[in-house]
N, C-alpha and C positions, 0 to 999 in steps of 0.2 A: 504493500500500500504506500504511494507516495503523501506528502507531505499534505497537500492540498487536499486528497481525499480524508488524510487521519483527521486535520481538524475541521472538516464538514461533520464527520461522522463525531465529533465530541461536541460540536454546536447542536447538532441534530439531536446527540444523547440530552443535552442541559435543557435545551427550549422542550421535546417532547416529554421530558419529567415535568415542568410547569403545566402544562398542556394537558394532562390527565385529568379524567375526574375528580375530584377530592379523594374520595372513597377508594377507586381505585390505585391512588397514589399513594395512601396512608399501610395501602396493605404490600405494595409492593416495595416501598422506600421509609417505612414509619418515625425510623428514627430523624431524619434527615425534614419530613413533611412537619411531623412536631415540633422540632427546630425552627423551620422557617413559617411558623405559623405564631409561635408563639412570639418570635422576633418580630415580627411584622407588625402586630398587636403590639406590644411594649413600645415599639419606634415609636410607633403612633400615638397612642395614649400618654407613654410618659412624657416624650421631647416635643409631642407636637409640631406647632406650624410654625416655631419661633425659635426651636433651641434645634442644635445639633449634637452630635457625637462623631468623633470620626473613628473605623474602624478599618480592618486590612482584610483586602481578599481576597481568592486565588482563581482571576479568569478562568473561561472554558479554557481558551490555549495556554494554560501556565502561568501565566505573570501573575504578579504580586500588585495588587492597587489600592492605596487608601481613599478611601471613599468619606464624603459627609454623607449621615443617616441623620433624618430620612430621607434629603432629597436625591438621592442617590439607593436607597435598600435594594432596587430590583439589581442592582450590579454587586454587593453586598451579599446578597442572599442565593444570587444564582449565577454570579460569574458571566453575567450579557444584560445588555437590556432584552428586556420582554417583546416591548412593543413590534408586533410581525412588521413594520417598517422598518425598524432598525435591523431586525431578525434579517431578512432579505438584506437590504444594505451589507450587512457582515459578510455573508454572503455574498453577495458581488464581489465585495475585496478579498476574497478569500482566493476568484476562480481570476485574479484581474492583476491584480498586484504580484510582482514578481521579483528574485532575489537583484538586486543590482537599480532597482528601479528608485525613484524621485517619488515622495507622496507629500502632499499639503495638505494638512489636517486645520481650517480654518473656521475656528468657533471650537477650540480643543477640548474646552473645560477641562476635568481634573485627568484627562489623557488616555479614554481609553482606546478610541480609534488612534491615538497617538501609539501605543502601546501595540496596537494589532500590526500597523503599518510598520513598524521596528521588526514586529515579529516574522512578515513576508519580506521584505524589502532586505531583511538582514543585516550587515555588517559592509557587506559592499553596497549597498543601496542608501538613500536619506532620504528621514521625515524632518520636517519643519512644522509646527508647531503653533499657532498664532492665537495667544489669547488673550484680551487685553483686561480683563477682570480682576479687577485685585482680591477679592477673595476665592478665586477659583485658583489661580496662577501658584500659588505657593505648594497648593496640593499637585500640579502640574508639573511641580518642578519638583516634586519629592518623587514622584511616579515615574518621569523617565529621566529620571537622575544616572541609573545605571545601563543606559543604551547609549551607546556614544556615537550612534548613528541620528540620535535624536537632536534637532535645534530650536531650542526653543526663541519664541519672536512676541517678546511683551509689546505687542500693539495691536492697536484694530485695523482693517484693513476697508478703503472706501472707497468715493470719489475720486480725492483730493488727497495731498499730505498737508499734518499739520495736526493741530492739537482740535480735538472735539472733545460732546460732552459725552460721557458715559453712564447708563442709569443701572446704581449697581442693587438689584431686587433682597429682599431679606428671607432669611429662615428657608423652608421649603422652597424658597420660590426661586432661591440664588439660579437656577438653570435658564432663567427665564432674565437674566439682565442682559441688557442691550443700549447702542448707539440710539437705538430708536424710543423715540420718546411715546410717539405712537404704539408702538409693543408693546413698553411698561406700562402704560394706564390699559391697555385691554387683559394684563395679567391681575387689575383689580388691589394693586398695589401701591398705587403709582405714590400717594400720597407717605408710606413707610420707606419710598426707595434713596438714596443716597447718590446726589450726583457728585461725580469726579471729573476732572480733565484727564483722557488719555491721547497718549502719539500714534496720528495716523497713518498709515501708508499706503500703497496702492501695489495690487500685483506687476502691474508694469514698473513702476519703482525698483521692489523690492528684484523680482527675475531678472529684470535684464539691468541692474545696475553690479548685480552679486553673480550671474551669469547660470541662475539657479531655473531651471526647467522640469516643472512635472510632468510627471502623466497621468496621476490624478489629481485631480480638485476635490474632498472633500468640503461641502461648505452650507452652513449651520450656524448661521448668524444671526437667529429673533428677528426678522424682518428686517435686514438690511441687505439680502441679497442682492436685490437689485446694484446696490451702490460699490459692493463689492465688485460686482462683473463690468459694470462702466467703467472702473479703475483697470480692469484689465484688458481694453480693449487690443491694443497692441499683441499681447501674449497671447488670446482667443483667437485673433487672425491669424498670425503668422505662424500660431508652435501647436494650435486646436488641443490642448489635454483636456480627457474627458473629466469631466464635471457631475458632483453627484450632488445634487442639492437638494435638502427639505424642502417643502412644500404643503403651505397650510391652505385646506380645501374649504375652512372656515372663518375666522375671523379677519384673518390676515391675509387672505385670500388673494386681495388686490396689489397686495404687496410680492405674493407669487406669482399674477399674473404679469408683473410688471418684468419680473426677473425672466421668466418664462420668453417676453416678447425680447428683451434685450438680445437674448440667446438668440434667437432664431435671426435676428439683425445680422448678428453675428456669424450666420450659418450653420446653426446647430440644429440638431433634431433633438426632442424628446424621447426617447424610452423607459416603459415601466420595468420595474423588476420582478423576474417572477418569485415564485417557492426557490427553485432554484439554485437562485442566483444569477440566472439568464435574461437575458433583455431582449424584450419586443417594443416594436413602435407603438408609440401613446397615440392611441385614431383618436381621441377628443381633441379640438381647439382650444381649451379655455381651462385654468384650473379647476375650476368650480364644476364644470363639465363632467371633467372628471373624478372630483371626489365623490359625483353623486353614482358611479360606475364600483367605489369601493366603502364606500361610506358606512357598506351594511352589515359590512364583514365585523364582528365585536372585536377581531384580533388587532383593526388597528382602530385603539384606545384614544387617540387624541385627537384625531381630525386631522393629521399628517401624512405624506406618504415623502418618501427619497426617490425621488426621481433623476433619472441617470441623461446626460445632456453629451453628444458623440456628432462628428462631421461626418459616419461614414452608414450603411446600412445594419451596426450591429451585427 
């Protein structure tokens, strides 16, 4: 079994353990469903929506990651995120990324697709890192402290260079802070959040002045995609790396759809991710279009899908 099949078949063991019945899982795995049930329950009741803890945990593929609980438990408890969007995502990078290869993890938080991308890409390969959060970054920086293929890039990346504001969300919510201001009052917080000055940069900046070229874009930035990819315009034409960006089919929708149109300005096609890991062409126009295509599926949880952005037919 090569490398690439082992850790499908250990993502595939961790997500189809969650994925069980209850009942059926208590009989099959008791010690371990008890564990994460009772965990789950304490995160919540004792620390709530205001207090953290941080704890260490050992990914599907191996690594070691400290996490804040609770807004982080599903990575905590089960070594991946849950949500079947990020599920496939992982997935895609799993069948895409390759040893010696360039990955850009943009919107890092506390590292785990940072982590995963060290993990394929190897030692002859480089992740870069970009997250400009200050309470996210410290745990970013303890997380792939020991990958020295890893570069970390304290800043946010946009339009423009130059100092913007940053709204940094509280308690549970920290996953949820962003450049956009518009973001954090639709997370309901807006009034608890704490704004900073952070340093901005632009992908075309940053590659072609450092002479840094991926070949994936990871990119997961609370509603600033769009401003992200204007900044790259030069890089998108001329060097085309695929692009895999969230995508909300609900609140922020407008803000997908905007990123969405940039892309295709720029000569990109859409494609969805399957079970997989494989990609077919997105037939809707519109994100909203198409969240109503998946919207019904209860596996993805929050009204997102990753959507994979390619110059060629996949």
């Amino acid at each position: 079994m090569n490398r690439t099949d082992r850790l499908l078949d250990e993502l595939d063991s961790a997500y189809d353990r969650h994925r069980l019945p209850r009942f059926k899982r208590l009989l099959k795995y008791p010690f371990s469903t008890l564990w994460r049930s009772t965990a789950w329950h304490l995160a919540n009741h004792v620390l709530g929506q205001k207090h953290q803890a941080l704890f260490s945990t050992t990914l599907f593929f191996g690594a070691e990651l400290k996490v804040p609980v609770p807004p982080c438990q599903e990575l905590w408890l089960y070594g991946l995120y849950l949500d079947k969007a990020e599920v496939n995502l992982t997935r895609f990078l799993l069948l895409n990324l390759d040893k010696g290869d360039t990955f850009f993890d943009v919107g890092a938080n506390v590292g785990f697709y940072s982590l995963l991308g060290a993990e394929l890409v190897g030692r002859e390969g480089e992740v870069y890192s970009f997250e400009p959060c200050p309470t996210a970054f410290p745990l970013l920086q303890a997380n792939v402290d020991a990958q020295s293929q890893v570069e970390l890039v304290r800043k946010a990346l946009g339009a423009a260079e130059g100092d913007i504001e940053f709204f940094v969300a509280p308690g549970v919510h920290m996953v949820s802070s962003s450049t956009s201001r518009e973001h954090i009052k639709e997370t309901g917080v807006a009034d608890q959040s704490q704004s900073v000055p952070v340093e901005c940069s632009t992908l075309d900046a940053f590659s072609f002045s450092n002479n840094i070229f991926p070949k994936i874009i990871k990119l997961d930035v609370e509603g600033t995609e769009a401003e992200v990819l204007k900044g790259g315009e030069r890089l998108l034409t001329e060097r085309s790396p695929i692009i895999t960006m969230e995508a909300s089919f609900t609140k922020s929708s407008d803000k997908s759809e905007e990123a969405l149109q940039v892309l295709r300005h720029y000569g990109y096609s859409p494609f969805v991710i399957g079970e997989t890991g494989n990609v077919t062409p997105m037939c809707a126009n519109t994100i909203v279009e198409f969240g109503k295509t998946i919207c019904q599926d209860p596996l993805f949880v929050h009204g997102l899908d990753n959507i994979v952005f390619r110059k060629d037919a996949g």
